[in-house]
VOGU-3710 file (C-alpha; in Angstrom, 3 decimals, decimal comma):
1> xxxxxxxxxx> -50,025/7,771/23,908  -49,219/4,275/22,998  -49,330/3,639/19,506  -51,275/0,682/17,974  -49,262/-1,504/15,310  -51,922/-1,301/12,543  -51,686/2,261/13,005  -48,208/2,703/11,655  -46,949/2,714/7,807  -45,252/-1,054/7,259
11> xxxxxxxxxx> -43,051/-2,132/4,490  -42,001/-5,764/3,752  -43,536/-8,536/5,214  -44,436/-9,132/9,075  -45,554/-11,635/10,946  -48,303/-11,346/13,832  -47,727/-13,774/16,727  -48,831/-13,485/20,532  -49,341/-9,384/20,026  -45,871/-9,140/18,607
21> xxxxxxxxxx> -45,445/-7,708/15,175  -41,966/-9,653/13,909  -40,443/-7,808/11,097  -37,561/-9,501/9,477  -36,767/-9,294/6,556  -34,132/-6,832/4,951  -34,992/-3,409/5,028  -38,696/-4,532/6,562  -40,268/-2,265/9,294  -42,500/0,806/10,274
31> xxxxxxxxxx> -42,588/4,196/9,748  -44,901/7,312/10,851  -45,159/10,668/10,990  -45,738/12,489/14,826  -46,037/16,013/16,272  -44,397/16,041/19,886  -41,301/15,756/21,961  -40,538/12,376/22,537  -40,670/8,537/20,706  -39,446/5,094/22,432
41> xxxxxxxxxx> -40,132/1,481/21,403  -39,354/-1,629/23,130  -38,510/-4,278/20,331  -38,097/-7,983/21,177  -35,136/-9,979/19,896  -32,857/-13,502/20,776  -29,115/-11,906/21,234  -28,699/-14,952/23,490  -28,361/-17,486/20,390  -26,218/-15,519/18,010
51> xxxxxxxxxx> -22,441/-14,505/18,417  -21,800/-10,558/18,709  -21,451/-10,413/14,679  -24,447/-12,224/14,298  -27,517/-10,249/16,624  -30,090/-8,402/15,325  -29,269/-4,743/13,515  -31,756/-1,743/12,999  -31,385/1,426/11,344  -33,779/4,396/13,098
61> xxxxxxxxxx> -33,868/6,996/10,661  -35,706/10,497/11,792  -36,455/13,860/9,420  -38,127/16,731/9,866  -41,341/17,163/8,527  -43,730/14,601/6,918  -42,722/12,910/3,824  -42,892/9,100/4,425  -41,773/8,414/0,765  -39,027/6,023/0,307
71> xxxxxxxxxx> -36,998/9,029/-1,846  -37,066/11,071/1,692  -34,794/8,414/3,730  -31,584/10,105/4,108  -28,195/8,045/3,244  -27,111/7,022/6,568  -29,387/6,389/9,741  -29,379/9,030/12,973  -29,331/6,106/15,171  -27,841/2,691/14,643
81> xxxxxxxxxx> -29,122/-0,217/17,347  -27,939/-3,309/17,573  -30,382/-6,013/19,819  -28,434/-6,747/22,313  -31,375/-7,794/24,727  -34,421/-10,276/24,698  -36,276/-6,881/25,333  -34,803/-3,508/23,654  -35,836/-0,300/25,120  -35,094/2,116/22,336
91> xxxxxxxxxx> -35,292/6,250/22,485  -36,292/7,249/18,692  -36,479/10,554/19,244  -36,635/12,817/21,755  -36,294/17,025/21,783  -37,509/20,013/24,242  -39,611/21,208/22,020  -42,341/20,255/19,582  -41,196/18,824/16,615  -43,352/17,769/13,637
101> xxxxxxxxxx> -40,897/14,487/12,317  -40,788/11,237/10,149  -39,460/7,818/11,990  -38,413/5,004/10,117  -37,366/1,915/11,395  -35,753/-0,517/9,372  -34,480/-3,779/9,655  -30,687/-3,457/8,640  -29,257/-7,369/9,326  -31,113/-10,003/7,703
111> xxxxxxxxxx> -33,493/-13,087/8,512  -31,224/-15,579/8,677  -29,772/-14,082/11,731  -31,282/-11,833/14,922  -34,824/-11,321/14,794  -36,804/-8,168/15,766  -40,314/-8,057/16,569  -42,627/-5,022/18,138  -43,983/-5,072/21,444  -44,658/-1,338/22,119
121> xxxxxxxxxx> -44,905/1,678/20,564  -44,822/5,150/22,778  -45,113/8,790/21,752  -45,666/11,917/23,745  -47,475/14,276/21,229  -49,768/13,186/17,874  -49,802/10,564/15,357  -50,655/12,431/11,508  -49,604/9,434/9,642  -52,093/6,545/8,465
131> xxxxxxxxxx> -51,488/3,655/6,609  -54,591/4,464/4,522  -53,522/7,802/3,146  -49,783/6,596/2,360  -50,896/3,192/0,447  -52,954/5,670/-1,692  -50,367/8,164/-2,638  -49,644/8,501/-5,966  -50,733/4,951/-7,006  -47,144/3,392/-5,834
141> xxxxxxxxxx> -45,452/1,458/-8,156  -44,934/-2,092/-5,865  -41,559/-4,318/-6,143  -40,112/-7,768/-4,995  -37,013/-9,146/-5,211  -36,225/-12,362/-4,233  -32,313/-13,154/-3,883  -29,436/-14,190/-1,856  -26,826/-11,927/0,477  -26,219/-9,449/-2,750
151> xxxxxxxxxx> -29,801/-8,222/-1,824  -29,592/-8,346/1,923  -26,582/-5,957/1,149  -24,354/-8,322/3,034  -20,684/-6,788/3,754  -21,283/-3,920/1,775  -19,676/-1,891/5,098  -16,805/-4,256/5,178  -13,682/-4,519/3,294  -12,022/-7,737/1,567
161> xxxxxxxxxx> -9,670/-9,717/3,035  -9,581/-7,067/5,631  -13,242/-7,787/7,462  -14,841/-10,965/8,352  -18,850/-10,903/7,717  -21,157/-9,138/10,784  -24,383/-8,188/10,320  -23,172/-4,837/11,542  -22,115/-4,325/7,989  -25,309/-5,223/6,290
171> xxxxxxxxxx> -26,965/-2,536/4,844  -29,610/-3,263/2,239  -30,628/0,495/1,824  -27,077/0,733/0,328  -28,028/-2,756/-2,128  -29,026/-2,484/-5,610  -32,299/-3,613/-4,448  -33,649/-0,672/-2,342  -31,643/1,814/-4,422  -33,678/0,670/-7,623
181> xxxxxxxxxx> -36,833/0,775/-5,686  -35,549/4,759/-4,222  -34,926/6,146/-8,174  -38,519/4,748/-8,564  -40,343/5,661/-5,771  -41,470/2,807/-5,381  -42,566/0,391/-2,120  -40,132/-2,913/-1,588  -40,511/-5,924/-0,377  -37,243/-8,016/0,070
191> xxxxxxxxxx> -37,150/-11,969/0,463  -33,563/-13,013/0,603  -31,406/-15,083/2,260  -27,304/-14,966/2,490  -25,739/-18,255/0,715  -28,989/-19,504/-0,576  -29,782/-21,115/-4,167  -32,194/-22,684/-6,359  -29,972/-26,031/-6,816  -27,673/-25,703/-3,877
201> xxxxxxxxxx> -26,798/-22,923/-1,131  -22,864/-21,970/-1,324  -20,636/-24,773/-0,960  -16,820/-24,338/-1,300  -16,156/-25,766/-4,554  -12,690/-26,937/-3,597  -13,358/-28,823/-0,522  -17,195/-30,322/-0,656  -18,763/-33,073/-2,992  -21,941/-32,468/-2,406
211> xxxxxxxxxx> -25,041/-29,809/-2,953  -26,136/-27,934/0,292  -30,036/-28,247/-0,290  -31,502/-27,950/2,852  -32,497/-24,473/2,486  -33,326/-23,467/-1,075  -35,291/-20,566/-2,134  -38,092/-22,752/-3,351  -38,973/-23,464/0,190  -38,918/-20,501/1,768
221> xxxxxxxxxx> -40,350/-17,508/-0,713  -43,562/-19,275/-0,205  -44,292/-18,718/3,237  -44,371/-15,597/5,257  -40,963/-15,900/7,068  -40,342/-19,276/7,400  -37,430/-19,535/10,126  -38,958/-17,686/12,268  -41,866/-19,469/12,419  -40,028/-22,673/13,535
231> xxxxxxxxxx> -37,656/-20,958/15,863  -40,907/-19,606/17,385  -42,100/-23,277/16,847  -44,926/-22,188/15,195  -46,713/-23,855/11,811  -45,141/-22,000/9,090  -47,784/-19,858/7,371  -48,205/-19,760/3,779  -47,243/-15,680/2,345  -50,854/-13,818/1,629
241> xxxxxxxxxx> -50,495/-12,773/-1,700  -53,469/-10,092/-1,406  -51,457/-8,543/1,143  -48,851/-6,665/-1,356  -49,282/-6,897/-4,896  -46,311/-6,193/-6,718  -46,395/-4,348/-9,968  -42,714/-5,970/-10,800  -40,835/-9,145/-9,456  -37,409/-8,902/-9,570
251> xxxxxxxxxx> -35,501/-12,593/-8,978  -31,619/-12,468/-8,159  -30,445/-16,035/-7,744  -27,796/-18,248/-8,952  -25,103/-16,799/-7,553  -24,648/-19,298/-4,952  -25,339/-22,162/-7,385  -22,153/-21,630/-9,234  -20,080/-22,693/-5,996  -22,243/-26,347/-7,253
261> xxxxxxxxxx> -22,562/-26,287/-10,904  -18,696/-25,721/-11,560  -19,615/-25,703/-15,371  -21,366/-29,447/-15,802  -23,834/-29,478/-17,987  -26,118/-31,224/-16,426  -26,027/-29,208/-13,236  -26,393/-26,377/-15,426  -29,430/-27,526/-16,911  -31,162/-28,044/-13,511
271> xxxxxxxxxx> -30,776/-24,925/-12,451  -31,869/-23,426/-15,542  -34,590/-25,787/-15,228  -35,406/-24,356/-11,300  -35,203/-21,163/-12,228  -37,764/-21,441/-15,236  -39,829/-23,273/-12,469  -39,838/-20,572/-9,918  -40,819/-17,923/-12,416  -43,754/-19,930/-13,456
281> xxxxxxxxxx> -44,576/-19,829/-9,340  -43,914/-16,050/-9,149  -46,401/-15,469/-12,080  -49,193/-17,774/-10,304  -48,905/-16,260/-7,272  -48,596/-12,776/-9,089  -50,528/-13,049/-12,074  -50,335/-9,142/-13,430  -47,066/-8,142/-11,906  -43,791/-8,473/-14,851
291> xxxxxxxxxx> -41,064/-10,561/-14,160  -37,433/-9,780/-14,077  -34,273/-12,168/-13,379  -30,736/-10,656/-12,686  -27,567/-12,053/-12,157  -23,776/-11,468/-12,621  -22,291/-9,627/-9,933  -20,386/-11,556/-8,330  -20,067/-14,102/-11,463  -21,051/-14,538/-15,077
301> xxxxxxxxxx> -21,306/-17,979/-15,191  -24,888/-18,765/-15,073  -25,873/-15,402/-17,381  -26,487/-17,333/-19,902  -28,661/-19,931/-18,325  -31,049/-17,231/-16,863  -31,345/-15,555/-19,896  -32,437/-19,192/-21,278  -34,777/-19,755/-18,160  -36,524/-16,709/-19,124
311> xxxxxxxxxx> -37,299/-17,702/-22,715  -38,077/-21,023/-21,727  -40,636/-19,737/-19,445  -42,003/-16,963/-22,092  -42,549/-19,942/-24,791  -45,189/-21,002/-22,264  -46,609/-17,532/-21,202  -45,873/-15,837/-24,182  -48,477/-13,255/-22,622  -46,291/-12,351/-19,659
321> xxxxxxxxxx> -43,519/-9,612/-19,886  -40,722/-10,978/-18,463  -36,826/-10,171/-19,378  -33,501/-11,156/-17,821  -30,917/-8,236/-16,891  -27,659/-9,222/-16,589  -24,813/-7,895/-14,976  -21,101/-7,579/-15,490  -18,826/-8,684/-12,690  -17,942/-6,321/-9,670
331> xxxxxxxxxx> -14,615/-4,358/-10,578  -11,994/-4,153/-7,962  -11,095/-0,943/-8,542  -15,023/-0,028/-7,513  -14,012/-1,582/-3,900  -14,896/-5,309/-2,542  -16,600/-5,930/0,823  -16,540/-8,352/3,172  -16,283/-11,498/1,706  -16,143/-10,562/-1,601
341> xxxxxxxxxx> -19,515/-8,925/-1,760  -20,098/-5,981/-3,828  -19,347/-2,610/-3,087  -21,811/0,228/-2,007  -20,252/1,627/-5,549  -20,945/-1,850/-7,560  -24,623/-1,956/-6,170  -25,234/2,111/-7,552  -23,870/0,597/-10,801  -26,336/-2,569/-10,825
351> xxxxxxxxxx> -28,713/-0,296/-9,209  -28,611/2,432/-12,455  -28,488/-0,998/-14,653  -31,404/-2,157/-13,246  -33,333/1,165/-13,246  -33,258/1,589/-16,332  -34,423/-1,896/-17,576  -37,239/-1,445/-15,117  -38,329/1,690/-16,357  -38,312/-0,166/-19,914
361> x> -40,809/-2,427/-18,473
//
């Protein structure tokens, strides 16, 4: 039977465009629950503009049984594809005999690279999952972060001065992110973007004078995913807050802004200044959800300016509850990945940090 898209249990944020359901995001996708013998999609990407370490990567995750909760997705995937063709023919599962199982897929590399969109949806046996009956279970706590590569889980497979980035070694299950969301139970939805800021994207701070701000978070949280709408070339359109409420925003950013600020004060102040601003744009968009910023894994600098962005903002909304969690820097004796991005062991450690602050909330 083919399988219609609305039919199917989605987490992050798509986008609907000519019958194709793009999901993009880190650690966006589908998931449902069938009884029968055999599952194949055919998923649309563009291999033909990116570089081998640069196409789209999913992670196809099937268990027995029916649990669709976010604490039932096992550590690592049962099948690993990466989209090598403008159309993907993919095998999810297949077995002799009736099976009752739980398929997940999940968008493993992030949206600034590969896309992956859903064009067809196949099963030979039943569907038993509904979107209806899982959005109602258990009242789900809902979260968002919105951050840079440390959230996409960028290089968390690779090793320091050993690998050079691919987005075959993204992995934002693995990220403090998704794990936070996992000790919760909770639904995720992930906006973030590798290199990006609120000031300026990375820069090196040795060889370039200038701020990268052609792509700052400001102008892309907003809108549903906003580089694939003009590589589609497509009018960008505007994120529809009704369609996930979160209970809890979570903003990791500033990271990349260092590379810029280099310590001047007046740098400093802008992108404490940004930052404040942004919250203030979370809350409007998200009126009842609490606000969280992090930062500090891979550098303390700014720590202290988003601990002042947050009480800058709360002088103003002294009604909303919103905190700043900050981190220590990654250890090297916890392992480095590609690039200097944290660890699968740092991001358990931010992860347990971050938990815990959450569950304060």
């Amino acid at each position: 039977m083919n399988v219609n898209k609305d039919d199917l249990i989605w987490s992050g944020r798509y986008l609907d465009h000519d019958g194709i359901r793009y999901f993009d995001y880190s650690a966006s996708g589908f998931c449902f629950v069938m009884k029968g013998k055999h599952a194949e999609t055919v998923i649309l990407s563009d291999p033909d503009f990116w570089d081998a370490a640069n196409k789209a990567v999913l992670g196809i995750f099937v268990t027995e049984g029916s649990d669709t909760s976010i604490e039932a997705i096992p550590e690592e995937p049962t099948l690993r594809v990466t989209l090598n063709e403008c159309e993907n023919h993919i095998v999810l599962f297949d077995s002799p005999v009736e099976k009752t199982v739980t398929i997940r897929v999940m968008k493993f590399s992030e949206c600034a690279f590969g896309y992956a969109g859903l064009k067809h949806l196949e099963i030979d046996g039943d569907l038993l999952s509904s979107p209806e009956v899982s959005a109602s279970a258990g009242n789900q706590l809902k979260l968002e972060f919105i951050g840079d590569s440390i959230t996409c889980g960028y290089g968390i497979e690779g090793i320091w001065e050993k690998d050079t980035f691919t987005t075959a070694q993204e992995r934002p299950d693995k990220a403090y992110a998704f794990l936070t969301a996992k000790a919760l139970g909770a639904q995720v939805q992930l906006c973030s973007w590798s290199g990006i800021g609120l000031i300026s994207n990375y820069v090196d701070p040795e060889t370039i004078m200038l701020p990268d701000t052609h792509w700052l978070m400001q102008a892309n949280w907003p809108y549903t995913d906003k580089s694939l709408a003009l590589r589609l070339g497509i009018e960008p359109e505007v994120w529809d807050a009704s369609r996930y409420q979160p209970d809890i925003v979570v903003i990791h950013l500033g990271t990349n802004d260092i590379s810029w600020v280099r310590g001047m004060e007046e740098r400093r102040l802008e992108y404490t200044a940004q930052l404040r601003q942004l919250i203030e744009a979370v809350h409007r968009r998200s009126p009842k959800a609490k606000i969280c910023c992090c930062l500090g894994i891979m550098g303390e600098a700014l720590n202290e300016s988003v601990a002042e962005a947050v009480e800058l903002f709360k002088k103003d909304f002294p009604a909303v509850t919103a905190k700043a969690v900050l981190f220590t820097q990654q250890l090297e004796s916890d392992g480095i990945g590609a690039d200097w991005h944290p660890s699968a062991v740092t991001h358990k450690k931010a992860a347990e940090l971050l938990t815990k602050a959450l569950r304060s909330l």
